[in-house]
PLY file of the C-alpha trace (Angstrom):
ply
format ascii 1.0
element vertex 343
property float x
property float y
property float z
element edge 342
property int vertex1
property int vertex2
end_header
135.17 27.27 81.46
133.58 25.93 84.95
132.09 28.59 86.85
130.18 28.67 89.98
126.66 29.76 91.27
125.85 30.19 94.83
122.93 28.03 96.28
120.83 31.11 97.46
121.33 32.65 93.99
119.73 29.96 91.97
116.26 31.16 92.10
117.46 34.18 90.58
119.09 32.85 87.91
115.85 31.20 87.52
113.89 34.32 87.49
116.46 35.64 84.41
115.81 32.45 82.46
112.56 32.75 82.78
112.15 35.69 81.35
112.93 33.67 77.81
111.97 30.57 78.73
108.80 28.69 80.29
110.41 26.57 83.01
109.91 23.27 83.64
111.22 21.39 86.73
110.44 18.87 88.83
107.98 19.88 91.46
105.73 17.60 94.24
102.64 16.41 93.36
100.84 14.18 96.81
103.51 12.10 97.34
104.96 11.63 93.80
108.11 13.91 92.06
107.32 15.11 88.38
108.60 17.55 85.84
105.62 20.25 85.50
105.54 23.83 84.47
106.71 26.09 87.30
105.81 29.45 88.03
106.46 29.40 91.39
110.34 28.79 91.64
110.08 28.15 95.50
108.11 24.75 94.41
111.29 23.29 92.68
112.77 19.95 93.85
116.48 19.82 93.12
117.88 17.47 95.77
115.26 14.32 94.20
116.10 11.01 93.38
113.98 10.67 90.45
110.87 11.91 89.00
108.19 9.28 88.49
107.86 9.72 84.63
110.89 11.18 82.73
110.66 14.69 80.82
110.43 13.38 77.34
106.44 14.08 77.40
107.80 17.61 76.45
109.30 16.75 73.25
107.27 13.62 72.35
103.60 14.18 74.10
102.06 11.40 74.94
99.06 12.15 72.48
98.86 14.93 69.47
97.20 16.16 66.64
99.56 15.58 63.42
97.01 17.25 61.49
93.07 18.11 60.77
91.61 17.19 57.51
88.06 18.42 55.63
86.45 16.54 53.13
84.06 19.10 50.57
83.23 16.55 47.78
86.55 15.53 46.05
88.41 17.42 47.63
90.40 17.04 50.66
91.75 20.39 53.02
94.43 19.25 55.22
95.54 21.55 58.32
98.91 20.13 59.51
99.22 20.80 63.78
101.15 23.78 64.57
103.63 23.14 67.75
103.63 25.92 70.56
107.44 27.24 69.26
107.49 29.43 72.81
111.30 28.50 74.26
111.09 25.88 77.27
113.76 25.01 79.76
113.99 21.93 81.06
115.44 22.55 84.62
117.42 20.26 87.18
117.19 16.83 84.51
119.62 14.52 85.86
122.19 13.11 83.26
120.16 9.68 82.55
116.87 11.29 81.33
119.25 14.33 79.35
121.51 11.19 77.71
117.65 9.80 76.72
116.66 12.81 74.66
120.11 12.02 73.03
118.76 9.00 72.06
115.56 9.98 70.73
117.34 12.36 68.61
118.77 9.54 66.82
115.34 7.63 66.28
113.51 10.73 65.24
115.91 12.19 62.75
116.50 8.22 61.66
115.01 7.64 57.59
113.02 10.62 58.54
113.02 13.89 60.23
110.24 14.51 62.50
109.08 17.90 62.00
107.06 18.23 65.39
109.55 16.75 67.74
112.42 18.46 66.11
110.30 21.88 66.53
110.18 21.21 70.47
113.73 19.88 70.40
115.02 23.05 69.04
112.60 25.67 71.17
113.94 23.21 74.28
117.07 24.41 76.37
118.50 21.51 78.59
119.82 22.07 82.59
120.67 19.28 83.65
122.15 18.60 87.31
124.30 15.80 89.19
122.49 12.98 90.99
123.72 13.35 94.68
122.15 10.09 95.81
121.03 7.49 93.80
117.89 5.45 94.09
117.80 1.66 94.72
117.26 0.47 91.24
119.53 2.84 89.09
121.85 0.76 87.40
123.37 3.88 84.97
127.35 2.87 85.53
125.97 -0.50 83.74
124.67 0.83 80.54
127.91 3.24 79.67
125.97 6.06 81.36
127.48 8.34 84.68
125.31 9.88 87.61
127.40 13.44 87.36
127.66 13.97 83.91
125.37 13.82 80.62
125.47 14.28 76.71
123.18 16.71 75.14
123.12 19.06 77.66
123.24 22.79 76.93
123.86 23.49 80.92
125.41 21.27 83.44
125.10 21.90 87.46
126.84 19.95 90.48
125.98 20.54 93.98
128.98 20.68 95.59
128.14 22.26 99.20
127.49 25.55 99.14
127.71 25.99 95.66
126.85 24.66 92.21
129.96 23.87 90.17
128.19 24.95 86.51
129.67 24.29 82.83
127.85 25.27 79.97
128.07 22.67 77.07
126.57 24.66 74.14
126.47 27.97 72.24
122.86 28.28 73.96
123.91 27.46 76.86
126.80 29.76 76.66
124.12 32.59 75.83
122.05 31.90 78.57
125.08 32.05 81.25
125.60 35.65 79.41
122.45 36.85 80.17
123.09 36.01 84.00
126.92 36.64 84.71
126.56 38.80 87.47
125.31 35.53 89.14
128.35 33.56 88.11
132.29 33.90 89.65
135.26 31.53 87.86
135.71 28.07 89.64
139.16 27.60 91.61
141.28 24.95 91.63
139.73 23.32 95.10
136.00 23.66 93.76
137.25 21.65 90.94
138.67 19.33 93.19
135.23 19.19 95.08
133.69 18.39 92.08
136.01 15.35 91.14
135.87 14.25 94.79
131.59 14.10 93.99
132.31 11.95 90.90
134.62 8.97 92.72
131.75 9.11 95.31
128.90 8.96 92.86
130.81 6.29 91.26
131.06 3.96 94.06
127.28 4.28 95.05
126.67 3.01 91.41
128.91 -0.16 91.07
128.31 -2.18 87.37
126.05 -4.95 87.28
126.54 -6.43 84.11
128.84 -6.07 81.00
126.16 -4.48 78.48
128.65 -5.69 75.80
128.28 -9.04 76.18
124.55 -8.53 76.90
124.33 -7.38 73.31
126.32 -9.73 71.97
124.88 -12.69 73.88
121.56 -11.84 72.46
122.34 -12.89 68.92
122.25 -16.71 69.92
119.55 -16.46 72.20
116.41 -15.77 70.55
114.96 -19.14 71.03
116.64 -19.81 74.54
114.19 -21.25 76.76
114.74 -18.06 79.46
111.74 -16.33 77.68
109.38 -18.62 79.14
110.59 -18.25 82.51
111.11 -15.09 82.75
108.08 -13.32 81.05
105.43 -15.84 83.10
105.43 -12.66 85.73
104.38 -9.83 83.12
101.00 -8.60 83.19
101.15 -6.02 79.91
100.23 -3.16 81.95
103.03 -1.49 80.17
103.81 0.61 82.82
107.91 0.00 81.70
107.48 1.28 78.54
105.10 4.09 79.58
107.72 5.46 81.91
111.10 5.00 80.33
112.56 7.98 78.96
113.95 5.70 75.81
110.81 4.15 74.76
109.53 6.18 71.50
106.90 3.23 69.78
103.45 4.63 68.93
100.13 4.31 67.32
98.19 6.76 64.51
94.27 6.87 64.70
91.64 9.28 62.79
89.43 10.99 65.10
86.03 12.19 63.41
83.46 11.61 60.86
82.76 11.31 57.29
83.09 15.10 56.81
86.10 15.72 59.20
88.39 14.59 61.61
92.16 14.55 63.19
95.03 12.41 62.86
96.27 11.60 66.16
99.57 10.19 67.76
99.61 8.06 70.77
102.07 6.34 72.49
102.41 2.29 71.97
104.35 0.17 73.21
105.51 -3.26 72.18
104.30 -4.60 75.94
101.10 -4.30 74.45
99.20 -7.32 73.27
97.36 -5.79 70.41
100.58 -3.93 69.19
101.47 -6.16 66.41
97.79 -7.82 65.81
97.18 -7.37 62.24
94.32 -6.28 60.24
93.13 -9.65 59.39
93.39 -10.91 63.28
96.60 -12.50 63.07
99.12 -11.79 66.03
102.76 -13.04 65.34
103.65 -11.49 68.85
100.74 -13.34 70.53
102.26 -14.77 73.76
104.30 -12.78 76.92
107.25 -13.99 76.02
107.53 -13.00 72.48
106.70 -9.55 73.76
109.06 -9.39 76.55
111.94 -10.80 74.78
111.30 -8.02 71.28
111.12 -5.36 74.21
114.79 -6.77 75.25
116.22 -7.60 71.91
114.92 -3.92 71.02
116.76 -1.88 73.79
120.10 -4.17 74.03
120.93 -5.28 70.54
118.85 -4.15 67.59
119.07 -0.29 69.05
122.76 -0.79 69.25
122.91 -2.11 65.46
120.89 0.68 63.95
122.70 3.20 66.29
125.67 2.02 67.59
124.11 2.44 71.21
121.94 0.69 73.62
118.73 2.20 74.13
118.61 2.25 77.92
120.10 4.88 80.46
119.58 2.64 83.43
117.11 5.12 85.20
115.75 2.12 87.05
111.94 3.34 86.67
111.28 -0.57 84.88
112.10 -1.82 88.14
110.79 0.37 90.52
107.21 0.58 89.45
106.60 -2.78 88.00
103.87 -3.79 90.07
104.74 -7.49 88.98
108.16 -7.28 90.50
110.14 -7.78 87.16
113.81 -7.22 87.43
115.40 -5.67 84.37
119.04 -5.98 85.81
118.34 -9.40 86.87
117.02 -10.51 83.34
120.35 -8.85 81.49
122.82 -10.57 84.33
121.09 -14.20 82.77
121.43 -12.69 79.52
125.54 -12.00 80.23
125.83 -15.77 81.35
124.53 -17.06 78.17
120.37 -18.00 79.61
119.46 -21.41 80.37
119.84 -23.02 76.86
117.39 -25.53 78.24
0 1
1 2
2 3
3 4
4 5
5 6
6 7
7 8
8 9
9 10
10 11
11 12
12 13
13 14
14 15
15 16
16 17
17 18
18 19
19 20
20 21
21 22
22 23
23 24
24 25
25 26
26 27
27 28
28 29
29 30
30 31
31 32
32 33
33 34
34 35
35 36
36 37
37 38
38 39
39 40
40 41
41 42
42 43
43 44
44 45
45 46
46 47
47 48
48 49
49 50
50 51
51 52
52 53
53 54
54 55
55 56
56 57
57 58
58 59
59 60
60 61
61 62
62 63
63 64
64 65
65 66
66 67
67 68
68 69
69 70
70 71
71 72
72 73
73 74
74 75
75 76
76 77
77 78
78 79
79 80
80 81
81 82
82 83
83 84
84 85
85 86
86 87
87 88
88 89
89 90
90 91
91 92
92 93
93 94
94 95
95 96
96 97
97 98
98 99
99 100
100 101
101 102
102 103
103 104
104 105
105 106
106 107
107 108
108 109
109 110
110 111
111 112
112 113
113 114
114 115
115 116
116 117
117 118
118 119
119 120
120 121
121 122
122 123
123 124
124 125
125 126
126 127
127 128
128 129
129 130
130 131
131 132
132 133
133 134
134 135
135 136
136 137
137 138
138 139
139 140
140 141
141 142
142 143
143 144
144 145
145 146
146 147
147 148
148 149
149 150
150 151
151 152
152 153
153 154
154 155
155 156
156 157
157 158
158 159
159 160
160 161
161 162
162 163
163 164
164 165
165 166
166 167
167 168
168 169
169 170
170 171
171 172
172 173
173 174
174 175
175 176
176 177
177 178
178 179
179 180
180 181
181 182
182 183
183 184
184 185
185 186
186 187
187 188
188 189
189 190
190 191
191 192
192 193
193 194
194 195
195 196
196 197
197 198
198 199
199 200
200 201
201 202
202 203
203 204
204 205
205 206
206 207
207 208
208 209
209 210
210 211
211 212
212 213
213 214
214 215
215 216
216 217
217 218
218 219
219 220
220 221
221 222
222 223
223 224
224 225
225 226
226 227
227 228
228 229
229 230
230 231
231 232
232 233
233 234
234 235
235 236
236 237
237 238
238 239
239 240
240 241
241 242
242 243
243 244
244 245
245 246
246 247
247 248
248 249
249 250
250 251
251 252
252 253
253 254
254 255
255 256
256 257
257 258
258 259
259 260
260 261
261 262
262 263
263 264
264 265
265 266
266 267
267 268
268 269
269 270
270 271
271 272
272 273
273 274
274 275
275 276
276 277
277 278
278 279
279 280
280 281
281 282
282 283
283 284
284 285
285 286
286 287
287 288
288 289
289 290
290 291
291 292
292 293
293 294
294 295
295 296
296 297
297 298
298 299
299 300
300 301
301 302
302 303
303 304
304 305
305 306
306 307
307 308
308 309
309 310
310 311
311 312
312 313
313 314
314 315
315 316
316 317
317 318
318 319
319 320
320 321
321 322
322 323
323 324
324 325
325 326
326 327
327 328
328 329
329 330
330 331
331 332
332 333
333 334
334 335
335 336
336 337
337 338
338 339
339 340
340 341
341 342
């Protein structure tokens, strides 16, 4: 059932959530947008664009301890990490980061369930809330994706005016609208037509680009097209892309310590990276930009989709907006729907 929540009564729905949940929203740091603990509900930024990095740093830190170990002669004590299991809400995530955590659902729970992202996952409640204008290099309409609307979300809000149009989309979500019905009154027929009129006019701001079908498809007889070359000559592996897309989940395992003790730690990679796939012995079968750029590509558009039977992009657009090189995601996958240069 839709309901509705007045503008001026969000903070207090807030302040009821919170007493369950640490909230997390985005909030304005300098110049920049980011998702950040909040204690201070006044802080939050609803009407955004979008956040510099995506929320997924919440499920899947960008470094952690998988476990301590102790050496006392022969023996070997291990300490697996323990993961704070306090209840988080993730507050205000518009429907292309919320559709990512979908996705790394799949990879995490994939030949193997990953006991410390599940942990978060489950402790984690989802709000997300309709984009109401989108920025410059979202291209979500293109990758099967839609700026109102999200999987995996437990609550949904749309502004539509005055109001917020609200649907909860799971039993915890239900619960949590429980806790706060006195906030809540049943939508009418014209606030559902308010919200339908948002979605047309979200839709046109967002036209499609590029047919991600054939993009995928396309891919299979291009791995040795000559559009590698001239398209990765611009990359200069700072790996910003894969550092702030929501989808990207690659990472690296160290030991920390000494002969007595130390910590197994988890870091995010990237295959951007040159030393990601350099080998023990020195050898580097991914040694040159464009072997990198195009596994990146093949990774997200076709080999995702095989294991999956989904892309692994949401078309957030933060690939294109902060590559300081100028690379063009959407411009590489419209060459990639024409069939590259088969030079």
């Amino acid at each position: 059932m839709a309901l509705i929540l007045k503008k001026d009564k969000f903070k207090e729905f807030l302040e009821i959530l919170g007493k369950n949940y640490e909230i997390i929203a985005p909030v304005k740091e300098g110049d920049l947008i980011n998702f950040r603990q909040v204690k201070d509900f006044s802080k939050i930024i609803l009407d955004y664009q979008k956040t510099v990095k995506s929320p997924k740093e919440f499920l899947f830190p960008q470094s952690e301890e998988l476990y301590k170990y102790k050496f006392s002669g022969k023996n070997v004590e291990i300490k697996p990490a323990e993961v704070d299991k306090k209840p988080k809400a993730i507050v205000a995530i518009h429907p292309c980061d919320a559709r990512s955590i979908s996705m790394m659902d799949k990879v995490f729970n994939w030949d193997y369930s990953d006991k410390l992202y599940f942990e978060r996952r489950k402790n984690t409640l989802l709000i997300s809330m309709s984009c109401k204008s989108p920025d410059w290099s979202c291209f979500c309409t293109s990758v099967e994706g839609k700026p109102y609307d999200a999987e995996g979300t437990d609550i949904h809000f749309a502004d539509i005016g005055d109001n917020y149009y609200v649907e909860s989309r799971s039993d915890k979500g239900e619960s949590v609208i429980k806790d706060a019905k006195k906030l809540f009154t049943d939508a009418g027929k014209k606030d559902k037509e308010k919200y339908e009129s948002l979605q047309k006019e979200l839709m046109g701001k967002l036209p499609v680009k590029f047919n991600v079908k054939e993009v995928s498809e396309n891919l299979d007889l291009m791995f040795d097209d000559k559009m590698w070359d001239n398209i990765s000559v611009k990359c200069i592996h700072c790996g910003a892309c894969a550092y702030l897309c929501p989808t990207c989940h690659c990472f690296d395992i160290s030991d920390q310590g000494n002969y007595e003790e130390g910590k197994r730690v988890r870091t995010w990679d990237a295959c951007m990276n040159c030393q990601f796939t350099r080998m023990a012995g020195g050898h580097n079968p991914r040694d040159a930009e464009k072997t990198r750029y195009r596994q990146r590509i093949f990774h997200k558009f076709n080999y995702y989709k095989k294991n999956f039977n989904t892309i692994s992009c949401v078309g957030c657009g933060r690939c294109i907006a902060e590559c300081p090189a100028g690379m063009d995601l959407v411009k590489t996958l419209q060459i990639i729907e024409k069939g590259g240069s088969h030079e």
